[in-house]
Backbone atoms as SQL, in Angstrom:
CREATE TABLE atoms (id INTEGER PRIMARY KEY, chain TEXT, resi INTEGER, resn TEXT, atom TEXT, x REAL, y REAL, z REAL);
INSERT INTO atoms VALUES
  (1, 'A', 1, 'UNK', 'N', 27.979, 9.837, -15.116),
  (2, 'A', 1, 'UNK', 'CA', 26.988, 10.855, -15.397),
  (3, 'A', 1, 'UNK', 'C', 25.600, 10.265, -15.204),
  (4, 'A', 2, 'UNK', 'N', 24.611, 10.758, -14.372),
  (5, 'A', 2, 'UNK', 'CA', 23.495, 10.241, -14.597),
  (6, 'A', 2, 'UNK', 'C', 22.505, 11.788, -15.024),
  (7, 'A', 3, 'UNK', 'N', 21.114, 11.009, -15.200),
  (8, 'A', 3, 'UNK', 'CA', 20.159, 11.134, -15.795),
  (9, 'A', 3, 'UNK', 'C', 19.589, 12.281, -15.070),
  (10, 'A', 4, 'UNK', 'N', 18.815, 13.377, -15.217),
  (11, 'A', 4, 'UNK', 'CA', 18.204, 14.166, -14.176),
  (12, 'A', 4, 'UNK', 'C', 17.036, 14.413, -14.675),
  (13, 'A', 5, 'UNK', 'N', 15.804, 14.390, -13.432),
  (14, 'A', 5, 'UNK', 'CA', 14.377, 14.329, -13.826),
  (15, 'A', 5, 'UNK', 'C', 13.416, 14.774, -12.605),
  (16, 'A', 6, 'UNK', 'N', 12.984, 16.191, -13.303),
  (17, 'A', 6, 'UNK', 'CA', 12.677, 17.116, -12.091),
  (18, 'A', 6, 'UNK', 'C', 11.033, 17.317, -12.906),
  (19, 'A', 7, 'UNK', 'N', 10.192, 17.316, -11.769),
  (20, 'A', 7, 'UNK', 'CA', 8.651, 17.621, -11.422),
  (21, 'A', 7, 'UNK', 'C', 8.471, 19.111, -11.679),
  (22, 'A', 8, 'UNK', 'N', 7.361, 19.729, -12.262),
  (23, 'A', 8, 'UNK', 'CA', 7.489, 20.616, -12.089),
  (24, 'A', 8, 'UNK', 'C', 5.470, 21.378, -12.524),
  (25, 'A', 9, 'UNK', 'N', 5.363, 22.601, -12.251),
  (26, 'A', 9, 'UNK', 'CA', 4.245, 22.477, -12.426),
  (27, 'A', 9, 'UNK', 'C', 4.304, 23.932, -13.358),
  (28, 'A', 10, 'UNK', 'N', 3.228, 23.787, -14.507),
  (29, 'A', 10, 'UNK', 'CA', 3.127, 24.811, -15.118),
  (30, 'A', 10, 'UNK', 'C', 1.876, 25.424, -15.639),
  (31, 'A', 11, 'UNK', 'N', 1.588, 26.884, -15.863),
  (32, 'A', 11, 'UNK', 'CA', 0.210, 26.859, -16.509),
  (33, 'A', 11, 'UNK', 'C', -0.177, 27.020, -17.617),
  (34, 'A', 12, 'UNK', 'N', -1.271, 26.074, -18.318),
  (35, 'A', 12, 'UNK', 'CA', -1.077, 26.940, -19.744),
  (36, 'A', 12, 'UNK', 'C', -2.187, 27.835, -20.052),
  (37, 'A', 13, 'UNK', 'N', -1.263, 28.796, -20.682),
  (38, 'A', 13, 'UNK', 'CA', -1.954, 29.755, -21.219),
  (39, 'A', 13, 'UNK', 'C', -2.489, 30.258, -22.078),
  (40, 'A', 14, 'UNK', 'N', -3.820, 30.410, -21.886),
  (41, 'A', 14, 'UNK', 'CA', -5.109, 30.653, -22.993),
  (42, 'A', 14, 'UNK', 'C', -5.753, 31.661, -22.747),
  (43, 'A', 15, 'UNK', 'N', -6.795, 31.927, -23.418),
  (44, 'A', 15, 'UNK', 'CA', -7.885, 33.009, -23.341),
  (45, 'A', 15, 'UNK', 'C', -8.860, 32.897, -22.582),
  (46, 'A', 16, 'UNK', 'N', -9.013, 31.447, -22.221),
  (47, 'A', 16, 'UNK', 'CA', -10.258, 31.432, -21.013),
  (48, 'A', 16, 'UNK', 'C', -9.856, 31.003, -19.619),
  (49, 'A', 17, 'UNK', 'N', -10.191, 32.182, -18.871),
  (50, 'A', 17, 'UNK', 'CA', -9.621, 32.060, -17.345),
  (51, 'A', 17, 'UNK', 'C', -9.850, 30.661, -16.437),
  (52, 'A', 18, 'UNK', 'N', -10.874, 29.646, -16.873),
  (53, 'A', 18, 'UNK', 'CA', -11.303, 28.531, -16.491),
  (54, 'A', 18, 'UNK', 'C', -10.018, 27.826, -16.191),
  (55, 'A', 19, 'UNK', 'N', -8.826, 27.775, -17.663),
  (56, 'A', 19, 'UNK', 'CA', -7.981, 27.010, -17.687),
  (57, 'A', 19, 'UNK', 'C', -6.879, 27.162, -16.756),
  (58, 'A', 20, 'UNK', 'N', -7.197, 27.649, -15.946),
  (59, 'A', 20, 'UNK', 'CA', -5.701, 28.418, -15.081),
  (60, 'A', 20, 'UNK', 'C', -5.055, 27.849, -14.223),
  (61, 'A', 21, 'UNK', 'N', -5.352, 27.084, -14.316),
  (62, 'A', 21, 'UNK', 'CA', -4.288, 25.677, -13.484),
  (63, 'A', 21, 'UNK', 'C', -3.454, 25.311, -13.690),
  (64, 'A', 22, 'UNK', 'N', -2.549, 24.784, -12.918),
  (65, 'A', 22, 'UNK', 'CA', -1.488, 24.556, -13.077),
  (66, 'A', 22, 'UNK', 'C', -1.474, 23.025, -13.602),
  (67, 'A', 23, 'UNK', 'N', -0.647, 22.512, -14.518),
  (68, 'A', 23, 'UNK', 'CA', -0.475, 20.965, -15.498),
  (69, 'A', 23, 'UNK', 'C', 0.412, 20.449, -14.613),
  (70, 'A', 24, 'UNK', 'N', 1.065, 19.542, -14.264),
  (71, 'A', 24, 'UNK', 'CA', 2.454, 18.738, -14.012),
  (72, 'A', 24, 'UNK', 'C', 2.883, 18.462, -14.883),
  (73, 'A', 25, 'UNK', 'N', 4.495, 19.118, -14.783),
  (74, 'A', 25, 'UNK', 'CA', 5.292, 18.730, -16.372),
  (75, 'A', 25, 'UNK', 'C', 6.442, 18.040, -15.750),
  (76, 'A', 26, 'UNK', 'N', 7.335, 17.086, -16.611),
  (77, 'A', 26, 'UNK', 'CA', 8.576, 16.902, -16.098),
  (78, 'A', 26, 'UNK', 'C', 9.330, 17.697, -17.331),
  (79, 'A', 27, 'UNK', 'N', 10.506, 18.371, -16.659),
  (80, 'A', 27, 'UNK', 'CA', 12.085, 18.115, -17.148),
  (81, 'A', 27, 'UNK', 'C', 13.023, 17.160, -16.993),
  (82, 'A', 28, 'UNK', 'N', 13.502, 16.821, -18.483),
  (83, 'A', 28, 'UNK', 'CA', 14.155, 15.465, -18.146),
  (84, 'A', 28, 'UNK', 'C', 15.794, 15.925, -19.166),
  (85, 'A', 29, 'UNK', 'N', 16.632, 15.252, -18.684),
  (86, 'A', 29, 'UNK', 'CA', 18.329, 15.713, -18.901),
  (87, 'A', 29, 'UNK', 'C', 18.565, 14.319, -18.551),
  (88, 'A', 30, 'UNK', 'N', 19.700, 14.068, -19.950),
  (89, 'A', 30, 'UNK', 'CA', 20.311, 12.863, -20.061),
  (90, 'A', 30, 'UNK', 'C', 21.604, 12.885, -20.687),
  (91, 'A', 31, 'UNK', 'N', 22.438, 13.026, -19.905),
  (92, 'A', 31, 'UNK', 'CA', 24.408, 13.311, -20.838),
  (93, 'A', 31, 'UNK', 'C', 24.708, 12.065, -21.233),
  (94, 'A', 32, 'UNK', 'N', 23.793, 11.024, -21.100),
  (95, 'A', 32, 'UNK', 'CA', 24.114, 9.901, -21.828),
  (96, 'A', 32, 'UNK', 'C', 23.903, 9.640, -23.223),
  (97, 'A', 33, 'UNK', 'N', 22.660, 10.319, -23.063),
  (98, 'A', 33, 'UNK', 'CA', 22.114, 10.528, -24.702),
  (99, 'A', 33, 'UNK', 'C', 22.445, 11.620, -25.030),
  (100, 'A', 34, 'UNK', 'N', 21.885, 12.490, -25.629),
  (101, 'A', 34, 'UNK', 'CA', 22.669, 13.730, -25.943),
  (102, 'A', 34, 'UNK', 'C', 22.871, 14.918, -25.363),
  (103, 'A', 35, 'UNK', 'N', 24.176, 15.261, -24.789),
  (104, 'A', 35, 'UNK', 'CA', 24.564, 15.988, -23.350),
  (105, 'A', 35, 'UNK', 'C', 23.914, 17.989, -24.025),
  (106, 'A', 36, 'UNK', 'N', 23.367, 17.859, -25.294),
  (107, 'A', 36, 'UNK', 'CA', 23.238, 19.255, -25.396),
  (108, 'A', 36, 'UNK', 'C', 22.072, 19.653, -25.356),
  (109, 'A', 37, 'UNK', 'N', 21.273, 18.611, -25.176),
  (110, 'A', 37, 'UNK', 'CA', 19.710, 18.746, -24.779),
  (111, 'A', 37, 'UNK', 'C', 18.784, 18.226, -24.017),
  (112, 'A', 38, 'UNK', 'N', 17.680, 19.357, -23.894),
  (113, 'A', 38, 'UNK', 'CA', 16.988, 18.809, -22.635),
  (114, 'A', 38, 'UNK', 'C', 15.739, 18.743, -23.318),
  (115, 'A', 39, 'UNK', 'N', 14.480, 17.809, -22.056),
  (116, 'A', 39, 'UNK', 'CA', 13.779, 17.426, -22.755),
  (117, 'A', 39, 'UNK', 'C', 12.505, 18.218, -21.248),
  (118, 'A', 40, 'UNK', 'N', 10.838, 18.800, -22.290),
  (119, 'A', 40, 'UNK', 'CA', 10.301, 18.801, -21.173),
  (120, 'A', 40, 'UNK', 'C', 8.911, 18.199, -21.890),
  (121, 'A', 41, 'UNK', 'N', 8.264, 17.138, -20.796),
  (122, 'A', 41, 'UNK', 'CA', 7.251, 16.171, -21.272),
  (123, 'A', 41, 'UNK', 'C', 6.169, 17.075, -20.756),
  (124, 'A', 42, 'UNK', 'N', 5.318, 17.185, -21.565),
  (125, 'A', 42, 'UNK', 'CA', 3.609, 17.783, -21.276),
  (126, 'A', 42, 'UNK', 'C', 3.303, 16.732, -20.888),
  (127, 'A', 43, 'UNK', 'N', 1.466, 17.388, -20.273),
  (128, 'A', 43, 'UNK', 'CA', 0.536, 16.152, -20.300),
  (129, 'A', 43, 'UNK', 'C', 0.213, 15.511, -21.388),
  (130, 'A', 44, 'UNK', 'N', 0.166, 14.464, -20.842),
  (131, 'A', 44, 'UNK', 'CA', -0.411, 13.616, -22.662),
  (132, 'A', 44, 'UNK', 'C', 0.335, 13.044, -23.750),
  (133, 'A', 45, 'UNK', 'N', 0.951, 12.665, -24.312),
  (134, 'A', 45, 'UNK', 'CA', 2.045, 12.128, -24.848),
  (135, 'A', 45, 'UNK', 'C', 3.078, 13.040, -25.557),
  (136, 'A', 46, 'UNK', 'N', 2.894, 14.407, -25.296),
  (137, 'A', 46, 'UNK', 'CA', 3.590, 15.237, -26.098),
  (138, 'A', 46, 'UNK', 'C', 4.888, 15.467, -25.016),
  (139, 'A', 47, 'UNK', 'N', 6.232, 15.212, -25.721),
  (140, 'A', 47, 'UNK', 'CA', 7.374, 15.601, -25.012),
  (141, 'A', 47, 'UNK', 'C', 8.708, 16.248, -26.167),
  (142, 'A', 48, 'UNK', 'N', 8.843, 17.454, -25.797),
  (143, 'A', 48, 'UNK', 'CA', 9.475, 18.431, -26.636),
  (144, 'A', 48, 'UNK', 'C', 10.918, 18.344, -25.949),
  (145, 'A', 49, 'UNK', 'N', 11.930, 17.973, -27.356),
  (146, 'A', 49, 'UNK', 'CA', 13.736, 18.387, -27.056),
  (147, 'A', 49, 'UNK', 'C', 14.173, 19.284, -28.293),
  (148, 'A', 50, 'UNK', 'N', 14.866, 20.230, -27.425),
  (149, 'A', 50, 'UNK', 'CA', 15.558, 21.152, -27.428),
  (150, 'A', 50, 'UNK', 'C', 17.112, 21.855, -27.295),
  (151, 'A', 51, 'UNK', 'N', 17.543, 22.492, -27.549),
  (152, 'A', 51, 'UNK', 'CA', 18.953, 22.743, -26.696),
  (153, 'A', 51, 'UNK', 'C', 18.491, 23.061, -25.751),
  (154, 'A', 52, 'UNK', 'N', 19.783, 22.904, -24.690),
  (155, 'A', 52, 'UNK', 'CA', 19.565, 23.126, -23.333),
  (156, 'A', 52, 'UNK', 'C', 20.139, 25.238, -23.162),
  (157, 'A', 53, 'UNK', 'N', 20.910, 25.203, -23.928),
  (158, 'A', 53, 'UNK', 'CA', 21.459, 26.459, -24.473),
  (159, 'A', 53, 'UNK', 'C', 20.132, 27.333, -24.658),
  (160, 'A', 54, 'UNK', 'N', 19.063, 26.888, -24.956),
  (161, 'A', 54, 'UNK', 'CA', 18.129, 27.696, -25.416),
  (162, 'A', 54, 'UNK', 'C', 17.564, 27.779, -23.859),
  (163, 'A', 55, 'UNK', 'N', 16.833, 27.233, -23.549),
  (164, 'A', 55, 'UNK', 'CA', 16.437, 27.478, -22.011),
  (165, 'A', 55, 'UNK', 'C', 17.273, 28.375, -20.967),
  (166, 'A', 56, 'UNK', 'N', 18.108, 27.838, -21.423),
  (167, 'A', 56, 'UNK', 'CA', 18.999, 29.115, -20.388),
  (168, 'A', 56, 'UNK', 'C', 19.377, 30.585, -20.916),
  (169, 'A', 57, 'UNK', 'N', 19.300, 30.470, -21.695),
  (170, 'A', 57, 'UNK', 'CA', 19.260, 31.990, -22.880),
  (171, 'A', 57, 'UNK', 'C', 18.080, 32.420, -23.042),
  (172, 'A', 58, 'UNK', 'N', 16.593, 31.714, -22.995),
  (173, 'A', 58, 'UNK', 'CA', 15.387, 32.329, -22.813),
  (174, 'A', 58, 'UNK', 'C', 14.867, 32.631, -21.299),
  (175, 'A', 59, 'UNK', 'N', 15.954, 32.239, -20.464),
  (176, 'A', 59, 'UNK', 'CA', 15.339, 32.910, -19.152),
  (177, 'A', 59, 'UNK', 'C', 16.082, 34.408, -19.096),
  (178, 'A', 60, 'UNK', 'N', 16.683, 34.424, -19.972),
  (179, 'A', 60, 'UNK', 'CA', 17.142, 36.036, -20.296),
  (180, 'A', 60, 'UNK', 'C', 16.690, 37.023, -20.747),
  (181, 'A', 61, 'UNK', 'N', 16.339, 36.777, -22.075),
  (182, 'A', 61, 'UNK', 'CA', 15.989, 37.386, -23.224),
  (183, 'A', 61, 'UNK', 'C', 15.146, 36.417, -24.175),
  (184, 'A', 62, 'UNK', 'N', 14.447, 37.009, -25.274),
  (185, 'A', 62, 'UNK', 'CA', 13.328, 35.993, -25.711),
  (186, 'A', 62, 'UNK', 'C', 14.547, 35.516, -26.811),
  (187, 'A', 63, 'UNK', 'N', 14.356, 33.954, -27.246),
  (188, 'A', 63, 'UNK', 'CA', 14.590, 33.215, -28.111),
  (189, 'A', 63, 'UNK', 'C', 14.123, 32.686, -28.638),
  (190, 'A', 64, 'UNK', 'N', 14.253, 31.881, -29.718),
  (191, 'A', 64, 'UNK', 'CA', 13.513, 30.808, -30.640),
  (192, 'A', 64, 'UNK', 'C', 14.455, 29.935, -31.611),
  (193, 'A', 65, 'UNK', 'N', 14.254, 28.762, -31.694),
  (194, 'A', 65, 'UNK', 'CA', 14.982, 27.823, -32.380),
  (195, 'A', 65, 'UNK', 'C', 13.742, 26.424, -32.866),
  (196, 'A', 66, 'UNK', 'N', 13.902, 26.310, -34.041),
  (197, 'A', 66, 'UNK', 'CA', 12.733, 25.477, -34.541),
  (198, 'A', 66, 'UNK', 'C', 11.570, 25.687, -33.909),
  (199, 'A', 67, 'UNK', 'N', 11.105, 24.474, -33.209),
  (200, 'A', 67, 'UNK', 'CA', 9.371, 24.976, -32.847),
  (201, 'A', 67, 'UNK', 'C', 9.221, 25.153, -31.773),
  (202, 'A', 68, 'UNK', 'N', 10.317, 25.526, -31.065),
  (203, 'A', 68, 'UNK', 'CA', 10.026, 26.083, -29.342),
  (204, 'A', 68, 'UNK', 'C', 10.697, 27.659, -29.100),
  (205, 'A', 69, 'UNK', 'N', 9.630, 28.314, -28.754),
  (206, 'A', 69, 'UNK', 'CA', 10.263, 29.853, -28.604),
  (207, 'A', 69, 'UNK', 'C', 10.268, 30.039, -26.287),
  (208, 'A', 70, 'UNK', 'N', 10.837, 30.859, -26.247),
  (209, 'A', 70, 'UNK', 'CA', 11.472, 30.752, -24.790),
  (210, 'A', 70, 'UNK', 'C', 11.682, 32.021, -24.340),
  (211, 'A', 71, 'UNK', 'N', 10.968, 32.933, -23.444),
  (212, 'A', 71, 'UNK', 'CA', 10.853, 34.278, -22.826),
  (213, 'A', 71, 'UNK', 'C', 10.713, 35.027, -21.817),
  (214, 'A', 72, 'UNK', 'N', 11.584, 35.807, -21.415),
  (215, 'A', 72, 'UNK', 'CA', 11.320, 35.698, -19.791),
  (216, 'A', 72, 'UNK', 'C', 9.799, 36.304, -19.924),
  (217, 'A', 73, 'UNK', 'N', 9.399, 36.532, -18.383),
  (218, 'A', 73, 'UNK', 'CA', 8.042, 37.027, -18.099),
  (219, 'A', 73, 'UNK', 'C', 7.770, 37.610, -16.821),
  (220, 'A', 74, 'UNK', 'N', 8.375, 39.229, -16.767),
  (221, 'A', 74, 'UNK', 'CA', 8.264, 39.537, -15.621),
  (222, 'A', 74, 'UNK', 'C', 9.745, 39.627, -14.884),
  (223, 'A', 75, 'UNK', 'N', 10.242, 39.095, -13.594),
  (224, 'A', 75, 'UNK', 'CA', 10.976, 38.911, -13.141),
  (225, 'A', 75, 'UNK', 'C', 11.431, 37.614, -12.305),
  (226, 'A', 76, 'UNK', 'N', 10.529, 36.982, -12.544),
  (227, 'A', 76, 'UNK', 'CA', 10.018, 35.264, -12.056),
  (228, 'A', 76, 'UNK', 'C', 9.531, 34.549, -12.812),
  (229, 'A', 77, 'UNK', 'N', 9.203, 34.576, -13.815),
  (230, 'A', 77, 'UNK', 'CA', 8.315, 33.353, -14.444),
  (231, 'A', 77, 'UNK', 'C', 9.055, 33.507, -15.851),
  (232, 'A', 78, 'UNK', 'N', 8.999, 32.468, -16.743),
  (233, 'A', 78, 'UNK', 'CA', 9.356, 32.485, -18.377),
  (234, 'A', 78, 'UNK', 'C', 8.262, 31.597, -18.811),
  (235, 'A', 79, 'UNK', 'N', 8.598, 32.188, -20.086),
  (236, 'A', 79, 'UNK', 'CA', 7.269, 31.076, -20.716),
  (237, 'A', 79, 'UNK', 'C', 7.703, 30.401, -21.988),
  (238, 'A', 80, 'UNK', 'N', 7.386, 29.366, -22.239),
  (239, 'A', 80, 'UNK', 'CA', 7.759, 28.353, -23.058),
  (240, 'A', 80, 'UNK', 'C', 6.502, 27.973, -24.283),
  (241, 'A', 81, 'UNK', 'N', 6.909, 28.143, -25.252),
  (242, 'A', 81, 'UNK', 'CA', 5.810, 28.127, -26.237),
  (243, 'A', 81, 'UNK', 'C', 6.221, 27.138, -27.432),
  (244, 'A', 82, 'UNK', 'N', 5.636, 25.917, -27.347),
  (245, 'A', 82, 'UNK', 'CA', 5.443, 24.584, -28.377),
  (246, 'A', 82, 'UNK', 'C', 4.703, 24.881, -29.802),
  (247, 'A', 83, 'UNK', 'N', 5.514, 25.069, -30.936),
  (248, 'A', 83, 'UNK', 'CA', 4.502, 25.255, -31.870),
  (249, 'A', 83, 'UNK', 'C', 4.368, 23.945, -32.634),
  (250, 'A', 84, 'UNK', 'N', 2.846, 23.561, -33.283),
  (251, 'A', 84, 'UNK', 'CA', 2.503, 22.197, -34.030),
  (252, 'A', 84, 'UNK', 'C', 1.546, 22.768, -35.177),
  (253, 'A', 85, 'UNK', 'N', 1.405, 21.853, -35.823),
  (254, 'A', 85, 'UNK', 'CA', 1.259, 21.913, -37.188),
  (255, 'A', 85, 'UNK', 'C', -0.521, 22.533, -36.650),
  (256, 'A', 86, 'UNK', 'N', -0.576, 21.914, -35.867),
  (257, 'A', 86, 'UNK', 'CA', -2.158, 22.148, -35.146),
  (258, 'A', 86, 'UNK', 'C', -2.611, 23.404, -34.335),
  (259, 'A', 87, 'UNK', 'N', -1.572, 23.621, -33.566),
  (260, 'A', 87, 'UNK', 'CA', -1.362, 24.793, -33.323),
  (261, 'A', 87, 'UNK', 'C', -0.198, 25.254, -32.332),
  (262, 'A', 88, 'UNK', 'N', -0.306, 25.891, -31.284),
  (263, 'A', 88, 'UNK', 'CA', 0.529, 26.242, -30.349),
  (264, 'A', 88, 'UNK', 'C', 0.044, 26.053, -28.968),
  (265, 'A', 89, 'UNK', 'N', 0.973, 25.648, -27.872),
  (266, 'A', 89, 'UNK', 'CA', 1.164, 25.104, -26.631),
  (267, 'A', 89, 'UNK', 'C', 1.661, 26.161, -26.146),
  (268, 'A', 90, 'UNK', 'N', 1.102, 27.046, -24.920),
  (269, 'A', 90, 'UNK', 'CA', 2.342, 28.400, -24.253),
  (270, 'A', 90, 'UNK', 'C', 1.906, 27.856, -22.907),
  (271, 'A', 91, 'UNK', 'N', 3.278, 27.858, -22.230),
  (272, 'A', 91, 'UNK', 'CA', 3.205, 27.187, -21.054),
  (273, 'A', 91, 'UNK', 'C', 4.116, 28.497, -20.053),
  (274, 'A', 92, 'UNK', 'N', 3.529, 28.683, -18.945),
  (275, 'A', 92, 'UNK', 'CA', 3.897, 29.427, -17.962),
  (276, 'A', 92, 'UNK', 'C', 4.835, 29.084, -16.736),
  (277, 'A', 93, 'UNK', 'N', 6.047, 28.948, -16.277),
  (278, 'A', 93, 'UNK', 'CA', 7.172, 28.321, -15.797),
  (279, 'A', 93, 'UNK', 'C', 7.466, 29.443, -14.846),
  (280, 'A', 94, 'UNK', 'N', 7.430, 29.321, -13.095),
  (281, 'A', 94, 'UNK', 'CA', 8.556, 29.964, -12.431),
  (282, 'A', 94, 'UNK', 'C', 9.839, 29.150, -12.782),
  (283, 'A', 95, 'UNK', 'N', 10.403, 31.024, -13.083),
  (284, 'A', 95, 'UNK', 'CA', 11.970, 31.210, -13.451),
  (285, 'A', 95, 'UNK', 'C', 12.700, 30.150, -12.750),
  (286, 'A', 96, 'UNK', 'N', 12.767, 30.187, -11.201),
  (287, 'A', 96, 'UNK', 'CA', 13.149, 29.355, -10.403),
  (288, 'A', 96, 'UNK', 'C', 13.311, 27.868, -10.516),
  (289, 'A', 97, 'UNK', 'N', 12.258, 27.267, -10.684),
  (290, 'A', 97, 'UNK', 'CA', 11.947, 25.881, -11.298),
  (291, 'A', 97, 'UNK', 'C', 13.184, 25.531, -12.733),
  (292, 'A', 98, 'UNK', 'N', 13.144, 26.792, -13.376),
  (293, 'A', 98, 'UNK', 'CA', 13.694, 26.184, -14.389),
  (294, 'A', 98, 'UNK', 'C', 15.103, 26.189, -14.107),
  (295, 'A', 99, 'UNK', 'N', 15.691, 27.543, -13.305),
  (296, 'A', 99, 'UNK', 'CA', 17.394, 27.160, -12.861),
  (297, 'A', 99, 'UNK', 'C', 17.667, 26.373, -12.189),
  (298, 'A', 100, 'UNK', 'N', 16.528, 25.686, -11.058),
  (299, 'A', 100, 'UNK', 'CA', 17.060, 24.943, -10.325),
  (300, 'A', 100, 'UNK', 'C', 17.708, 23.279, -11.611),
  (301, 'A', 101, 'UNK', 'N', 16.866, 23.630, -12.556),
  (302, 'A', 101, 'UNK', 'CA', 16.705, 22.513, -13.100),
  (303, 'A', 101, 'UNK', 'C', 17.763, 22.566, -13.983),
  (304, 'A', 102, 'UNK', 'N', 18.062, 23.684, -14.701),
  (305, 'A', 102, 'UNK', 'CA', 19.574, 23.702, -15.237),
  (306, 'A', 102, 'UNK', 'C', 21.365, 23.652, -14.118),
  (307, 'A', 103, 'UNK', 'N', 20.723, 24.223, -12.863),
  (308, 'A', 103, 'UNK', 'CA', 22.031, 23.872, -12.554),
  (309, 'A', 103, 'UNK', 'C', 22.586, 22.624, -12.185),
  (310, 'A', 104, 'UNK', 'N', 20.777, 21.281, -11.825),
  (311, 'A', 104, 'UNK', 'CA', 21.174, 19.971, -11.707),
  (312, 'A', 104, 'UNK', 'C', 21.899, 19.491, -12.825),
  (313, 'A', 105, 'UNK', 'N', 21.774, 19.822, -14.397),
  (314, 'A', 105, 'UNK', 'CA', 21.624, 19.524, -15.344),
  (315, 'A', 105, 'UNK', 'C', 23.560, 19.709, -15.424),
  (316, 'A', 106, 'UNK', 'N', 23.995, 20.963, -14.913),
  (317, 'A', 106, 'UNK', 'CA', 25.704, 21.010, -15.003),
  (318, 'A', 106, 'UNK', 'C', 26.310, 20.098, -14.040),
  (319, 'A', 107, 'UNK', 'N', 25.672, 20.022, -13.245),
  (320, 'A', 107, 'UNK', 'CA', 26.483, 19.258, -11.949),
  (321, 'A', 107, 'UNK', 'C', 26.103, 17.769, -12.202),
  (322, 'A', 108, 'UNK', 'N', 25.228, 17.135, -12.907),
  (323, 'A', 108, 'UNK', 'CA', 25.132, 15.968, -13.927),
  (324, 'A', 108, 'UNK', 'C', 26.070, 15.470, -14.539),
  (325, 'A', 109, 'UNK', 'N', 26.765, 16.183, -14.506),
  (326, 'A', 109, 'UNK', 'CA', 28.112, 16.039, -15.069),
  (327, 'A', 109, 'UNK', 'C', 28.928, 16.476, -16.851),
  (328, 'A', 110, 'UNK', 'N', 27.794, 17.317, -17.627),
  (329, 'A', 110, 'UNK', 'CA', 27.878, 17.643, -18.571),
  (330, 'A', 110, 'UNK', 'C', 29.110, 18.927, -18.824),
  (331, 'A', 111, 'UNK', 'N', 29.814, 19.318, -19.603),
  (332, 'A', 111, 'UNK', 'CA', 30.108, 20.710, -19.519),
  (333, 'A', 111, 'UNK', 'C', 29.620, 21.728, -20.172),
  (334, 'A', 112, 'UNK', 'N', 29.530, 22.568, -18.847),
  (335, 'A', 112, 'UNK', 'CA', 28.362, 24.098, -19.347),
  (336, 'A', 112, 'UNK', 'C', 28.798, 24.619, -20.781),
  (337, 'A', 113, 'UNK', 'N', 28.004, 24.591, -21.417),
  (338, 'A', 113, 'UNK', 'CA', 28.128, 25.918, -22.559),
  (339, 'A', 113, 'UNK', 'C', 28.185, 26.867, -22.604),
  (340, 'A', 114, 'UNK', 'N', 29.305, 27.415, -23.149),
  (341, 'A', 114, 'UNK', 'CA', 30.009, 28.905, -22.695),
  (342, 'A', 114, 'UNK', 'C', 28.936, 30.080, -23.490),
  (343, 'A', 115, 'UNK', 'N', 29.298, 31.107, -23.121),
  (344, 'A', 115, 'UNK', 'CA', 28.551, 32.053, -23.339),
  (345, 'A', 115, 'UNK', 'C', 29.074, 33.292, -24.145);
């Protein structure tokens, strides 16, 4: 089983249109460490894990589990929202980006979680 670690670019989203750029984030998946979660690193030292169950269930329908909520947006994009004691992180994700990144994540060699 190895490790999977995909580039990806996202925007975050705020109230002032200035910010509208896109960040570089990674997704990172490891069935070595624990095969039921995935991990996605912001800029800056902040890197949020999760179930992987949840990501793939929030490109559906909206979810939430501890401090990460997960929603589609549209018909292409989901959005991913980090909450901290400080405040909240909402990050803007094509849909795409993120399946490509879950189906590396099965063929990694983990087994899918049924539905």
């Amino acid at each position: 089983m190895s490790a999977v670690e995909q580039y990806a670019r996202a925007h975050v989203v705020t109230d002032s249109p200035e910010d509208a750029d896109a960040v570089p984030v990674i997704l990172r998946y490891d069935p070595g460490g624990d095969p039921r979660s995935v991990r996605v690193g912001l800029p800056g030292p902040n890197e949020w894990a999760f179930p992987r169950e949840l990501l793939e269930r929030g490109l559906i329908a909206p979810v939430s589990s501890g401090d990460v909520t997960i929603w589609p947006c549209g018909r292409v994009q989901a959005v991913i929202e980090f909450h901290t004691a400080e405040g909240a992180e909402v990050m803007q994700f094509d849909s795409k980006e993120l399946l490509r990144f879950l189906r590396r994540t099965y063929m990694a060699g983990a087994t899918p979680v049924a539905r």
